[in-house]
KEMAR-803589 format. One record per atom (N, C-alpha, C, O): z, x, y; residue in three letters; atom name. Coordinates in steps of 0.001 Angstrom, whole numbers. Example, Ala and Ser with C-alpha at 12.3 -4.5 7.8 and 13.67 -1.06 7.14 Angstrom:
2
- zz, xx, yy, r, a
- 7800, 13190, -5690, ALA, N $
- 7800, 12300, -4500, ALA, CA $
- 7800, 13200, -3300, ALA, C $
- 8465, 14236, -3319, ALA, O $
- 7080, 12850, -2250, SER, N $
- 7140, 13670, -1060, SER, CA $
- 7870, 12900, 30, SER, C $
- 8039, 13409, 1138, SER, O $
//
This chain:
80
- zz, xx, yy, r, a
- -105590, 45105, 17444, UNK, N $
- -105013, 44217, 18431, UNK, CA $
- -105134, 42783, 17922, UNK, C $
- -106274, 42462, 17586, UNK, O $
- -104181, 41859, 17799, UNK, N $
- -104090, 40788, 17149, UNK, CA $
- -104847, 39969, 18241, UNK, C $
- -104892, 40246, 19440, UNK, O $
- -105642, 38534, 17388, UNK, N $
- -106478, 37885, 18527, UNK, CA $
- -105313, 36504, 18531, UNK, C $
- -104726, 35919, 17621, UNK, O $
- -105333, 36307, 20351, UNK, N $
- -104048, 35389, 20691, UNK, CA $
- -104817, 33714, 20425, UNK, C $
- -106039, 33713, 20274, UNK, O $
- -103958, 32150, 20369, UNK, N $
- -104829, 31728, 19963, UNK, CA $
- -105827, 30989, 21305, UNK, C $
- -105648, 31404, 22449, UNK, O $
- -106278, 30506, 21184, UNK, N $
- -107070, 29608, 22477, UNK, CA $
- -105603, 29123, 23298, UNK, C $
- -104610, 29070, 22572, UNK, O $
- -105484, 28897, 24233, UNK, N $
- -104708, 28317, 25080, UNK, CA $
- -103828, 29572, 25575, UNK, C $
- -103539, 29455, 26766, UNK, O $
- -103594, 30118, 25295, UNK, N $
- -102291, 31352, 25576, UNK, CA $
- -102092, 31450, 26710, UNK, C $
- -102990, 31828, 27464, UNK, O $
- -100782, 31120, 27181, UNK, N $
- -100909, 31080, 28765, UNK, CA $
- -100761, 32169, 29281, UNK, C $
- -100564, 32103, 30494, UNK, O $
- -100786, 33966, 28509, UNK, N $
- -101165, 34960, 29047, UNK, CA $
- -102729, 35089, 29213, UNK, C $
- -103192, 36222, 29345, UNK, O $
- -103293, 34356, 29213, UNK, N $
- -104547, 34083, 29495, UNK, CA $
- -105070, 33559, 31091, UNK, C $
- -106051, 33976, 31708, UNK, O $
- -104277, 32725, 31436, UNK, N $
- -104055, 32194, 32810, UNK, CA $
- -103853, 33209, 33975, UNK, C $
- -103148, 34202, 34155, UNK, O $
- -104771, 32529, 34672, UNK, N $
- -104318, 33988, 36136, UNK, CA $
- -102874, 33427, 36625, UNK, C $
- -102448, 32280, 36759, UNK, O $
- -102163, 35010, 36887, UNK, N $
- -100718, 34924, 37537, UNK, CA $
- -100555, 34018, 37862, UNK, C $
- -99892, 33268, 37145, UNK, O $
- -101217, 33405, 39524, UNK, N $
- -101131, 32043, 40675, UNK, CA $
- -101033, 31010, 39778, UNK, C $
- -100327, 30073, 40151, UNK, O $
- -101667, 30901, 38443, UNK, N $
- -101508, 29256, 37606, UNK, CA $
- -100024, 29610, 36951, UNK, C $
- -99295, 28765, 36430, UNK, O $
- -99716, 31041, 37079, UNK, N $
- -98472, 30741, 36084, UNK, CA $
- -97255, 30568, 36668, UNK, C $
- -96428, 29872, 36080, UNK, O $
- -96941, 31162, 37904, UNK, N $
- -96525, 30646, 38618, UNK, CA $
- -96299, 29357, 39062, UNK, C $
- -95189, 28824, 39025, UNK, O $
- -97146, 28915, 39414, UNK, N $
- -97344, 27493, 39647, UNK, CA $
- -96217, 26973, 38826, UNK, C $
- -95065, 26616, 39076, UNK, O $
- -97273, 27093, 37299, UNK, N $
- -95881, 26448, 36470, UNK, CA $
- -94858, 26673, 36195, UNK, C $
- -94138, 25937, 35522, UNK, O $
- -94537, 27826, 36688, UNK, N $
- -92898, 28079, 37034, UNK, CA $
- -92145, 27446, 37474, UNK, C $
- -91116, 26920, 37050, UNK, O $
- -93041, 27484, 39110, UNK, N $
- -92906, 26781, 39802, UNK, CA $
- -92336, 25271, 39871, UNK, C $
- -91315, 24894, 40445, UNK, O $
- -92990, 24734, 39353, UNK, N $
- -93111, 23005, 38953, UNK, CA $
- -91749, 22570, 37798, UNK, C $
- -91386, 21491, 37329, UNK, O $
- -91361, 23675, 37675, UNK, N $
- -89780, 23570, 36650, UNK, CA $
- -88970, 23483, 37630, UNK, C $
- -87829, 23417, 37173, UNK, O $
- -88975, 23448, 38800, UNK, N $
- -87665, 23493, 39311, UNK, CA $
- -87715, 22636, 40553, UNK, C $
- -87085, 22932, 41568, UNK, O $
- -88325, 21781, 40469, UNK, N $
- -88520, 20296, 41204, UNK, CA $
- -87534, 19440, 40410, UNK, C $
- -86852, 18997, 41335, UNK, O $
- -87181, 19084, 39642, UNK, N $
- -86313, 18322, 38567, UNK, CA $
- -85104, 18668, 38810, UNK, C $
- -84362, 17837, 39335, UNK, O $
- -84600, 20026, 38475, UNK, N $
- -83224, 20320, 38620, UNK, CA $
- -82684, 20319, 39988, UNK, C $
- -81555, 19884, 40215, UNK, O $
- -83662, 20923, 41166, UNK, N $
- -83232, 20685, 42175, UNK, CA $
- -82633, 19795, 42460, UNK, C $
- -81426, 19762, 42702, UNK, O $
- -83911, 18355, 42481, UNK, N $
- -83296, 16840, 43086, UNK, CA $
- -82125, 16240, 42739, UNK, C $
- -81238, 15674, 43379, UNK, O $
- -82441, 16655, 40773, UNK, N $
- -80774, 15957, 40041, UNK, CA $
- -79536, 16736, 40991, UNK, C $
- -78646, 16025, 41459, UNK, O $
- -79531, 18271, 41255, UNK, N $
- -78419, 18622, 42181, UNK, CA $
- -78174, 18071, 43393, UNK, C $
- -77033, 18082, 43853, UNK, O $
- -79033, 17618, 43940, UNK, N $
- -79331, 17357, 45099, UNK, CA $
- -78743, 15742, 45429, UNK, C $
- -78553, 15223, 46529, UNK, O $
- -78531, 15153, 44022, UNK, N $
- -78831, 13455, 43856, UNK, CA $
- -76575, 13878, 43419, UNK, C $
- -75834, 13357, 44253, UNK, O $
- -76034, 14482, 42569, UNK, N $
- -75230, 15415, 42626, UNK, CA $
- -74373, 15319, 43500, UNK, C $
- -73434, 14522, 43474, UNK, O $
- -74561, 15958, 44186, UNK, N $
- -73995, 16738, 45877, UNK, CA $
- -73400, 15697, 47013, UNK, C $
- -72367, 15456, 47638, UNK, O $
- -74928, 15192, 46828, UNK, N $
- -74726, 13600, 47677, UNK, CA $
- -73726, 12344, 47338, UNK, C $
- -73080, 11524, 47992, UNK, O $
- -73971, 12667, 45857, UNK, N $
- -73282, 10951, 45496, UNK, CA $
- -71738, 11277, 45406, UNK, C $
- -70900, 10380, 45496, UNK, O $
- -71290, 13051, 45163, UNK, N $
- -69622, 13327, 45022, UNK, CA $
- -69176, 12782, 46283, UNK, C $
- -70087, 12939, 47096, UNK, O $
- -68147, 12194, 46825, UNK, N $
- -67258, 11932, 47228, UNK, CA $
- -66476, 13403, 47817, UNK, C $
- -65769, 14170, 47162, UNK, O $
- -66846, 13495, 49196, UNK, N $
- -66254, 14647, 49732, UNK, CA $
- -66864, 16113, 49332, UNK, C $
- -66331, 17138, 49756, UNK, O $
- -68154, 16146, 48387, UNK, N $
- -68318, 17171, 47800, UNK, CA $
- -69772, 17604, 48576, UNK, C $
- -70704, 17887, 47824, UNK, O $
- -69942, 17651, 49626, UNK, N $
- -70545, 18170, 50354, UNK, CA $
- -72261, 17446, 50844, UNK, C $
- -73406, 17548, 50405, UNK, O $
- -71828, 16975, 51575, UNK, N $
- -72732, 15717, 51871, UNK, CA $
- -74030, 16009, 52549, UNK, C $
- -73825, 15935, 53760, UNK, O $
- -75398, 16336, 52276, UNK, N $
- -75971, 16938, 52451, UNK, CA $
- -77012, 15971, 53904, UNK, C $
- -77801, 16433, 54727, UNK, O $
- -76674, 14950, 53743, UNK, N $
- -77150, 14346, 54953, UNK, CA $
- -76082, 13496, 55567, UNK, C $
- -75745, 12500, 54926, UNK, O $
- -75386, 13786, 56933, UNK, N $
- -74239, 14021, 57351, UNK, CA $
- -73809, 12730, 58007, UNK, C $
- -72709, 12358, 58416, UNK, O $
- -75252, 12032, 57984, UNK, N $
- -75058, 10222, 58897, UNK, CA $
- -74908, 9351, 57262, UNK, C $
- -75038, 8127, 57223, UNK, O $
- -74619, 10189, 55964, UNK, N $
- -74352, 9088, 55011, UNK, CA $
- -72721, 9604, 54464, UNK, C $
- -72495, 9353, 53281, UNK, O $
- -72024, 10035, 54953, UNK, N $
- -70864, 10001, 55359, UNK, CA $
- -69756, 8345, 55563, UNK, C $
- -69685, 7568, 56515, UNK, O $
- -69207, 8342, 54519, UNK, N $
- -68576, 7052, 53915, UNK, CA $
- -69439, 5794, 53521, UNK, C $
- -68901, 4687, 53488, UNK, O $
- -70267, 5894, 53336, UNK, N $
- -71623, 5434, 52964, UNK, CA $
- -70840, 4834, 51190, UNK, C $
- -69900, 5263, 50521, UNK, O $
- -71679, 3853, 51026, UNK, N $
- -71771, 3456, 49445, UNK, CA $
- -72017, 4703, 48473, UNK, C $
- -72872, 5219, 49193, UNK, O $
- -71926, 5578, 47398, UNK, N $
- -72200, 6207, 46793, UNK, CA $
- -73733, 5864, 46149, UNK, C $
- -74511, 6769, 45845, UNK, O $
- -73974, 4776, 46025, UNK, N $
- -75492, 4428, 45455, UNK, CA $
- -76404, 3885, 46277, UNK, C $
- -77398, 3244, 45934, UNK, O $
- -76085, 4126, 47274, UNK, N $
- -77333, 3398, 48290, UNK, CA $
- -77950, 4547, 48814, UNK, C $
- -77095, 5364, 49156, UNK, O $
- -78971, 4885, 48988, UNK, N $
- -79747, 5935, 50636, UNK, CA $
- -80273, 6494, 49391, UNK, C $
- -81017, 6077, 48504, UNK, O $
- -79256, 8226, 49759, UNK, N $
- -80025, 9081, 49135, UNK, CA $
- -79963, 9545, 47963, UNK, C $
- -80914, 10104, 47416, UNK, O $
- -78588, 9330, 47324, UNK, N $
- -78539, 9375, 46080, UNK, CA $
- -79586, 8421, 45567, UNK, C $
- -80302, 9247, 45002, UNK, O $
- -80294, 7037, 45327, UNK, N $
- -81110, 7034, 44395, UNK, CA $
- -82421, 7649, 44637, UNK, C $
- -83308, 7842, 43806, UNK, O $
- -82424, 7904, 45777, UNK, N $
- -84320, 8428, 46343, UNK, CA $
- -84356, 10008, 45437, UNK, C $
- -85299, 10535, 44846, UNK, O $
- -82771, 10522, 45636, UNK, N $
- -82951, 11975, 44651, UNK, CA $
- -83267, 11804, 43296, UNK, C $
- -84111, 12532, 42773, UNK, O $
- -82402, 10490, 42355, UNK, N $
- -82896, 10378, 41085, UNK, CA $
- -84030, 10105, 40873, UNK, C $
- -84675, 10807, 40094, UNK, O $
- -84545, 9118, 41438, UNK, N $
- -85964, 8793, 41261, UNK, CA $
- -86638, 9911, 42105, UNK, C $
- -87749, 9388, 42024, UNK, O $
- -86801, 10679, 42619, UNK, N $
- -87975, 12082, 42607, UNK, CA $
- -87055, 13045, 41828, UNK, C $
- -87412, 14098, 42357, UNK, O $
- -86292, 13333, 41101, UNK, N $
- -85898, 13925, 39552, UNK, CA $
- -86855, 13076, 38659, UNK, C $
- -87894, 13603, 38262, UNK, O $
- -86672, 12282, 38452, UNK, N $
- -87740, 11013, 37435, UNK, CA $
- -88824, 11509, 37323, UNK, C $
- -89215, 11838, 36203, UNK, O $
- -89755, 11738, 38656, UNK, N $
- -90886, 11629, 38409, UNK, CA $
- -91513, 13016, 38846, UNK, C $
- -92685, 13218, 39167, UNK, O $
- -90415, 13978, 38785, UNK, N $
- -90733, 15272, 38877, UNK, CA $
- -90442, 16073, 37631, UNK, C $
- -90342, 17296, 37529, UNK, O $
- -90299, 14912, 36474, UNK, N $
- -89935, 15678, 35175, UNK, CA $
- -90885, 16076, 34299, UNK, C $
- -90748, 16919, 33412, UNK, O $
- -92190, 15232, 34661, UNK, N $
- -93072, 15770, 33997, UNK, CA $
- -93701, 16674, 33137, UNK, C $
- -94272, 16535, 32055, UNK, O $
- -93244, 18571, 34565, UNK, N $
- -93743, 19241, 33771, UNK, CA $
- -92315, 19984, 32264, UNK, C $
- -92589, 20640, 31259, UNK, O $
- -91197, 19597, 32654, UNK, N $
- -90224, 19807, 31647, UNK, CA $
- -90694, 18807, 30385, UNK, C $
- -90814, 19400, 29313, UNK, O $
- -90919, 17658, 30373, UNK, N $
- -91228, 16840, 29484, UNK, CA $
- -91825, 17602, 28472, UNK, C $
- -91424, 17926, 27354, UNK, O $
- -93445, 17950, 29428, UNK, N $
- -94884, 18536, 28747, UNK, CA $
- -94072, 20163, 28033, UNK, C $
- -94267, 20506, 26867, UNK, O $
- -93428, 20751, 28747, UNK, N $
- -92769, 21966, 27965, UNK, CA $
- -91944, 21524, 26808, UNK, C $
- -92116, 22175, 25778, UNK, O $
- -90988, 20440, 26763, UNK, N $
- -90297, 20082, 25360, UNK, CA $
- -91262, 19807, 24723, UNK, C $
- -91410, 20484, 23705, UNK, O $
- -92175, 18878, 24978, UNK, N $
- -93223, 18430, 23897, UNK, CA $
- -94294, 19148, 23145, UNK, C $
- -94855, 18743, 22126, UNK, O $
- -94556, 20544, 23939, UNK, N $
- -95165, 21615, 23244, UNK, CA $
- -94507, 22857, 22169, UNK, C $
- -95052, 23668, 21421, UNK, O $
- -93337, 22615, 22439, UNK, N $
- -92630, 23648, 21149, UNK, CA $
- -92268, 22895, 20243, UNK, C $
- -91744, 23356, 19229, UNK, O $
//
């Protein structure tokens, strides 16, 4: 049986791996979410920003929590 090296994240209990599953899909969400909002007629996910500026409200509050929910994608590019 080959020995895996220190860190192996089959080493980690399930609940941590998850987690970091988990934590991948905070990023893509918001960018969709930031998306959705800013199209023009393309389905407006909060319904009182309806003819609204395209860059004011919620479109930037979605980019910026994409921003700072990229973290754990970052830490995954930066390890392979």
């Amino acid at each position: 049986m080959p020995v895996r090296p220190a860190g192996d994240p089959r080493d980690r209990p399930a609940a941590r791996r998850a987690a970091d599953r988990l934590s991948l899909a905070a990023a893509p969400t918001f960018a969709t979410m930031a998306l959705l909002t800013g199209v023009p007629g393309g389905g407006d996910i909060c319904s009182a920003a309806q003819g609204a500026w395209p860059l004011s409200g919620m479109v930037p509050m979605y980019l910026l929590m994409s921003a700072f929910h990229s973290a754990p994608w970052l830490k995954l590019v930066s390890s392979r």
